[in-house]
C-alpha positions as CSV (number, residue, x, y, z in Angstrom):
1,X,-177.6,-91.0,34.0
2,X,-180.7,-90.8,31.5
3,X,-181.1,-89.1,28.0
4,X,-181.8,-85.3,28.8
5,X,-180.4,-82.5,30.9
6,X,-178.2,-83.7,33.6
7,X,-180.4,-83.3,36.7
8,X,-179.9,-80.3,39.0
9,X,-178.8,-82.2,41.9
10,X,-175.7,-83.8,40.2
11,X,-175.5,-80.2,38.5
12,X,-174.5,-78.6,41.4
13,X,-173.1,-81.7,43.2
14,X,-170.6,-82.7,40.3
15,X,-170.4,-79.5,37.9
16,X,-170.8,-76.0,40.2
17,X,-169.5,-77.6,43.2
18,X,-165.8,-78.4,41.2
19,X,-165.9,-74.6,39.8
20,X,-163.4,-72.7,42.3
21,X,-161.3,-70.4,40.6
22,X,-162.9,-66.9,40.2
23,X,-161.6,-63.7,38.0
24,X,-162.3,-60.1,38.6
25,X,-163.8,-59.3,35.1
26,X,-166.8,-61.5,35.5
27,X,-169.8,-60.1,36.7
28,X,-171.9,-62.9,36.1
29,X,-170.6,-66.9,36.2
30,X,-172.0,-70.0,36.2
31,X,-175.0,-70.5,38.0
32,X,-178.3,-72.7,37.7
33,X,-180.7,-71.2,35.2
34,X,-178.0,-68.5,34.3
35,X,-178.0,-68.8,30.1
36,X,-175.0,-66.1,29.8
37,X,-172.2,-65.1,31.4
38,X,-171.1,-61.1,31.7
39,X,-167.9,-59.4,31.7
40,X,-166.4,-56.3,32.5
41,X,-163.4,-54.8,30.4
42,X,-161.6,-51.7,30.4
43,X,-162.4,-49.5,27.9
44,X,-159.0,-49.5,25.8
45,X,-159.7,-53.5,25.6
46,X,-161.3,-55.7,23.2
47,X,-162.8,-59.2,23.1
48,X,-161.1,-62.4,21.9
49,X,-162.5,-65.7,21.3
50,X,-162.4,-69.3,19.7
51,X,-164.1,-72.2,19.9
52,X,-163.2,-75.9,19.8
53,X,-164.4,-79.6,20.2
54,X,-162.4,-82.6,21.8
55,X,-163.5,-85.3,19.4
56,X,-160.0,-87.2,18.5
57,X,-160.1,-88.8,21.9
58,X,-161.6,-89.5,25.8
59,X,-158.2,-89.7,27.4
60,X,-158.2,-86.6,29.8
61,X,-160.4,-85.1,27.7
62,X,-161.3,-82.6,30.3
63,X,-157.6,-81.3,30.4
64,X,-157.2,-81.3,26.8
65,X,-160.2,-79.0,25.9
66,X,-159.2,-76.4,28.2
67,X,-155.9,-76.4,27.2
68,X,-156.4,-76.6,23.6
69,X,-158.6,-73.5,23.8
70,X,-156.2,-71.1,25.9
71,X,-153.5,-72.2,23.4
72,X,-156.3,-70.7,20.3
73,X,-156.5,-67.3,22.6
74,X,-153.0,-66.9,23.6
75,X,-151.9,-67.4,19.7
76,X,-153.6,-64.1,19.1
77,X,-151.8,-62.5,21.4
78,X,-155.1,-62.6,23.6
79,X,-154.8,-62.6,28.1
80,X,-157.6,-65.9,28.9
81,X,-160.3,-64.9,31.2
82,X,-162.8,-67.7,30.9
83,X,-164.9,-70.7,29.2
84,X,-168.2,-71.5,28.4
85,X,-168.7,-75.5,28.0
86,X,-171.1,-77.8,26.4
87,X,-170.4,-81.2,27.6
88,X,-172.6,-83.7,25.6
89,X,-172.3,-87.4,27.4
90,X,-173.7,-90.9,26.2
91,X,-176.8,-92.6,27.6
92,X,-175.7,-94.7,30.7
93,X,-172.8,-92.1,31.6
94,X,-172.5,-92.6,35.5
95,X,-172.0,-89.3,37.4
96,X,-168.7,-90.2,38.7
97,X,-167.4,-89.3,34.2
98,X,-169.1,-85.9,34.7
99,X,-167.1,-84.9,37.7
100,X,-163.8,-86.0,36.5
101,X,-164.2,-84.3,33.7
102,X,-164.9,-81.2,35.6
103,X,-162.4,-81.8,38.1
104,X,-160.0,-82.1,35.0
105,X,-161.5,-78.7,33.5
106,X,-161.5,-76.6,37.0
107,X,-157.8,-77.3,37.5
108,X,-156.5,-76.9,33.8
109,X,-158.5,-73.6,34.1
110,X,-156.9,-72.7,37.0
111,X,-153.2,-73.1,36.0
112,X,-154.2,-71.0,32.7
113,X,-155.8,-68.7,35.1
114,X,-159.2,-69.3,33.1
115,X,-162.7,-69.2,35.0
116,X,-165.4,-71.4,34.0
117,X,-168.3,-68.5,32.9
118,X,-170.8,-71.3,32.1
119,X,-172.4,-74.0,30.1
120,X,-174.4,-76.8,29.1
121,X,-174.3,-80.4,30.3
122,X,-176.4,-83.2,28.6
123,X,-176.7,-86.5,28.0
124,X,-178.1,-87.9,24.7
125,X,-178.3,-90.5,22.4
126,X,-176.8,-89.0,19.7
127,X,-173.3,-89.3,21.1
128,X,-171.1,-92.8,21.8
129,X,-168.5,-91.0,23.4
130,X,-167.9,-88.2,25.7
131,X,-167.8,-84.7,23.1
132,X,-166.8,-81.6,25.1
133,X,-166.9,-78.3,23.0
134,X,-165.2,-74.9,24.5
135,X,-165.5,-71.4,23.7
136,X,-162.7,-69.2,24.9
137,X,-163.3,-65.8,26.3
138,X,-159.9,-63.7,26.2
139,X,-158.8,-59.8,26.8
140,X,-156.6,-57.9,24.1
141,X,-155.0,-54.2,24.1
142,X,-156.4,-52.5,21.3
143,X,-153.9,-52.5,18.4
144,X,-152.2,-55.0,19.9
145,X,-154.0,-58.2,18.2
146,X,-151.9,-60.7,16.6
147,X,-153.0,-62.8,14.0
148,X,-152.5,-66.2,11.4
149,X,-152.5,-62.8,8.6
150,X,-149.3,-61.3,9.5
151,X,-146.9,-62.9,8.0
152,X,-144.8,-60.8,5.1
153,X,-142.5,-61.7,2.8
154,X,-139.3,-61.3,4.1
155,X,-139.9,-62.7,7.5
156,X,-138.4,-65.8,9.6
157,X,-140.9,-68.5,10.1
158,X,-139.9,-70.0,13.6
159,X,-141.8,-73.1,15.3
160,X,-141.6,-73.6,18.6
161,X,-140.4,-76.6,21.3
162,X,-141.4,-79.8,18.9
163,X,-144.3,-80.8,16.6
164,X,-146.6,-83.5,17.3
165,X,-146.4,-83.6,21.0
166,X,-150.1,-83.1,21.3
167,X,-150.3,-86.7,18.9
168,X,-148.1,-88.7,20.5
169,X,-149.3,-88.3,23.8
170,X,-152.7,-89.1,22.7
171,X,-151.5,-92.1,20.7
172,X,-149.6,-93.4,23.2
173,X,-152.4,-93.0,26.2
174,X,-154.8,-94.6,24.2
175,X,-152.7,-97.8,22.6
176,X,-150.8,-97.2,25.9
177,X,-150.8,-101.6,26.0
178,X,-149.6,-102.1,22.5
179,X,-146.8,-99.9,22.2
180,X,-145.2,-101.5,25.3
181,X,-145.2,-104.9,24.0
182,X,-143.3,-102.7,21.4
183,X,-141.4,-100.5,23.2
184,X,-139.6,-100.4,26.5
185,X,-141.7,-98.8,28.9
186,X,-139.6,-96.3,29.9
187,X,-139.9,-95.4,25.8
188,X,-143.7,-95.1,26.2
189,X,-144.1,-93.4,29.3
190,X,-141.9,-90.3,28.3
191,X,-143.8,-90.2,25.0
192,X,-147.3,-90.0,27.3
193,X,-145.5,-87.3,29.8
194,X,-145.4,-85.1,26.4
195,X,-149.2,-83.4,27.9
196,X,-146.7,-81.3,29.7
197,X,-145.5,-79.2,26.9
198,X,-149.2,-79.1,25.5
199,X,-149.6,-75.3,26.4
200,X,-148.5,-72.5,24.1
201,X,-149.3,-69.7,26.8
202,X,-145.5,-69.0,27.7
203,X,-144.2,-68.8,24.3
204,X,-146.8,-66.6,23.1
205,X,-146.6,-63.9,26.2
206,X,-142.9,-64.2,25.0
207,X,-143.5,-63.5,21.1
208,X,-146.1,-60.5,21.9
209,X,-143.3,-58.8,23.8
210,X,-140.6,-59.5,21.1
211,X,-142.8,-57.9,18.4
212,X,-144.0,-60.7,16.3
213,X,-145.9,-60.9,13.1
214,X,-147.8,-63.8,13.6
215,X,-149.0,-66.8,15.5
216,X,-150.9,-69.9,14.9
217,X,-151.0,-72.8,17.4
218,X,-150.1,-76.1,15.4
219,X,-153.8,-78.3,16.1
220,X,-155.0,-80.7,13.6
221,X,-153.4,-81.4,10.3
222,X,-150.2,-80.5,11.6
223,X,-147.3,-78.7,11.1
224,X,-148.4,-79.1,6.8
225,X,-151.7,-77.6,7.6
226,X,-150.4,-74.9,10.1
227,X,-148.0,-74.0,7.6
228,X,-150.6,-73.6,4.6
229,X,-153.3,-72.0,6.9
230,X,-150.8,-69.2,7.7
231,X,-149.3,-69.1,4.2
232,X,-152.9,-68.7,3.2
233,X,-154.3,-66.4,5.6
234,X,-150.8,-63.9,5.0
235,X,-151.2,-64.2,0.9
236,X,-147.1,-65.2,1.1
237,X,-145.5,-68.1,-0.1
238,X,-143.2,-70.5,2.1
239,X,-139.4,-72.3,2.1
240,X,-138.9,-74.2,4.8
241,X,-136.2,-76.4,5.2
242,X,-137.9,-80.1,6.4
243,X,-134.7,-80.4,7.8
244,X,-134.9,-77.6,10.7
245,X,-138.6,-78.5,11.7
246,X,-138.1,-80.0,15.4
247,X,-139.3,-83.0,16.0
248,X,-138.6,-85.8,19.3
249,X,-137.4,-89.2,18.3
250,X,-140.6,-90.6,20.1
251,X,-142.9,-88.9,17.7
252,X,-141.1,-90.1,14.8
253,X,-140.7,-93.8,16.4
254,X,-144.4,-93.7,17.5
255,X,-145.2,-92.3,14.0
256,X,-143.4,-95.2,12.2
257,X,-145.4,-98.1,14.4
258,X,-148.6,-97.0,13.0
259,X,-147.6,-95.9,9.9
260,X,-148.5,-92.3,10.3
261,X,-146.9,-89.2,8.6
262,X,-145.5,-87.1,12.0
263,X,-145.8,-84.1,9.8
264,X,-149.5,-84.1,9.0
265,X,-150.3,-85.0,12.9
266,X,-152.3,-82.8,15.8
267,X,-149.5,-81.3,17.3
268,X,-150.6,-78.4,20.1
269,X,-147.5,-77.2,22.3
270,X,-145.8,-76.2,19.3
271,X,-146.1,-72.9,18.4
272,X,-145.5,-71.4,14.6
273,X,-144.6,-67.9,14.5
274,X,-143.5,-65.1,11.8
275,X,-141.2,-62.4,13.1
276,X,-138.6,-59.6,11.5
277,X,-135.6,-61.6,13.1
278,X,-136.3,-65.0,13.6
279,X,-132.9,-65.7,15.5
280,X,-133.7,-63.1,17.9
281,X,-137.3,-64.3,18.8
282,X,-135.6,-68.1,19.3
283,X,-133.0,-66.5,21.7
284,X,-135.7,-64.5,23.7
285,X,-137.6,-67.8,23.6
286,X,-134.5,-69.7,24.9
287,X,-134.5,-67.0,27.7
288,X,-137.4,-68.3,28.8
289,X,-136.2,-71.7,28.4
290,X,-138.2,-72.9,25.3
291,X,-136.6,-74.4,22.9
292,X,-137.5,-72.8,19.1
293,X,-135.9,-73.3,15.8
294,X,-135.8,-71.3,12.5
295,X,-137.0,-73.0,10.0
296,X,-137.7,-70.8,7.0
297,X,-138.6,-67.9,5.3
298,X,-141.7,-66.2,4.2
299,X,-141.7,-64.7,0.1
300,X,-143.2,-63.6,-2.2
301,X,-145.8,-65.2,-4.6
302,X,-148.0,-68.3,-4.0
303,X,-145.5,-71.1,-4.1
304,X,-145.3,-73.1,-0.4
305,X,-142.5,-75.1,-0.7
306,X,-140.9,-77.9,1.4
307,X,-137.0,-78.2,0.9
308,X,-135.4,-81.7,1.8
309,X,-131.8,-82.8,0.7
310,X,-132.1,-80.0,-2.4
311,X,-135.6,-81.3,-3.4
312,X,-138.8,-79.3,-3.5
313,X,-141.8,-80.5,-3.4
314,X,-145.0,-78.5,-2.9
315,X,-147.3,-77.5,0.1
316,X,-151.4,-79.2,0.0
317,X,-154.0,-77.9,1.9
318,X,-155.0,-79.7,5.0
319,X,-156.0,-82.8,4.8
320,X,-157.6,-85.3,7.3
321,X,-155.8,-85.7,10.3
322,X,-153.2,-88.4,10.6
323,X,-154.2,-89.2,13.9
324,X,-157.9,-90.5,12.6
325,X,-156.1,-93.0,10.5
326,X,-155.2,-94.9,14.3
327,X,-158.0,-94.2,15.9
């Protein structure tokens, strides 16, 4: 395809034509010439949204932005209705990229229950890889937010199923051919099958129910950065045991290869949560068979500390992702 707006024949050929799914609340979807979408809530309901780019990779990219984005919404608590897309593709992209990505985006918007409200296609020089950027529409109760803010001193800090899934799929889909001449294959192809547990949605329907403080999905800088963004947003400090932070043997394996710190790596799927009674959230969670550990406490004061074999060392803000230093 040539620089400029993607054509409105492969518009509605290769985008419209994939969009299927269809939810009650919107009044007006995607549609050539439509610039907005409109929605209709109830009146003892608020607006959520977010907004994200896939940039770390091209690998079912698609898939990965939608899900990425309903994880954003359902960490505040938030029902998803819908998308709005801007998929920006390089000079010479053949129409065949275009439709798989939408393909990938109707049906990970369909198992999230997510409608596609709209967007902009393009392709442009200014790009050397496919960049799709999503804004998330959701639907909250009034009163019922929750937020990165609410943790308080006193309270559990609880992460859910195991960090760095989200980064050792990727790393292992895209240097799918090196790590078996490393690894057994078998090795590899469960650390790829990890885009299974990339979506936060159950656990955090679960957490809303149980009462809990807060929630922020675990994206890039890692559990380290999670753990200081919430510590920051809530004005609390942090000991957490390094110990009790979950973590599969692949990640730490795939880690090791390239020389990467697991903790500081892109890790949606795992949930980190503040609640009154952290044990009781992690059985409710087990309920619902995911996994969830305890892993710390919320206190008082400005010190984030990480405990390891009676050592302490100190929280840093976020830094670059790990996962930049691979690829």
């Amino acid at each position: 395809m040539k620089v400029g707006k993607v054509p409105e024949n492969v518009l509605k050929r290769s985008v419209i034509k994939q969009l299927h799914y269809r939810r009650d609340e919107v009044i007006v979807g995607p549609g050539i010439g439509e610039d907005c979408a409109a929605l209709a809530l109830e009146p003892d309901e608020m607006v959520v949204m977010s907004t994200d780019p896939i940039t770390g990779t091209t690998k079912d990219i698609g898939k990965l932005a939608i899900q990425i984005t309903a994880n954003d919404l359902a960490s505040a608590g938030a029902e998803p209705i819908g998308v709005l897309l801007t998929i920006l593709l390089p000079d010479g992209t053949r129409e065949i990229a275009l439709k798989r990505i939408m393909e990938q985006m109707e049906l990970a918007c369909r198992d999230a229950k997510m409608q596609i409200l709209g967007g902009h296609t393009e392709v442009t020089k200014v790009v050397n890889q496919p960049v799709v950027s999503v804004t998330g529409v959701a639907k909250a109760k009034k009163g019922q937010l929750v937020t990165t803010a609410g943790a308080r001193p006193g309270m559990d800090i609880v992460v859910t199923k195991w960090i760095g899934l989200e980064g050792t799929t990727i790393l292992s889909k895209e240097k799918e051919a090196e790590l078996k001449e490393h690894f057994p294959e078998e090795f590899v192809d469960t650390a790829i099958s990890f885009e299974q547990y990339l979506s936060v949605i159950p656990e955090a329907a679960v957490a809303v129910k149980s009462g809990v403080g807060a929630m922020h999905d675990v994206t890039e800088g890692g559990i380290f950065g999670a753990l200081w963004e919430m510590a920051e947003a809530s004005d609390v400090g942090l000991e957490i045991d390094l110990k009790k932070i979950p973590i599969r043997q692949e990640t730490i394996e795939v880690c090791e290869y390239f020389d990467v710190n697991p903790y500081g790596l892109i890790s949606s799927g795992s949930m980190l949560m503040a609640a009154e009674d952290g044990e009781k959230l992690v059985d409710r969670l087990a309920r619902a068979g995911i996994p969830a550990s305890v892993v710390g406490k919320a206190v008082a004061g400005n010190d984030r500390v990480i405990l390891r074999d009676g050592e302490r060392r100190f929280l840093e803000p976020p830094k670059t992702d790990e996962l930049y230093k691979v690829l």
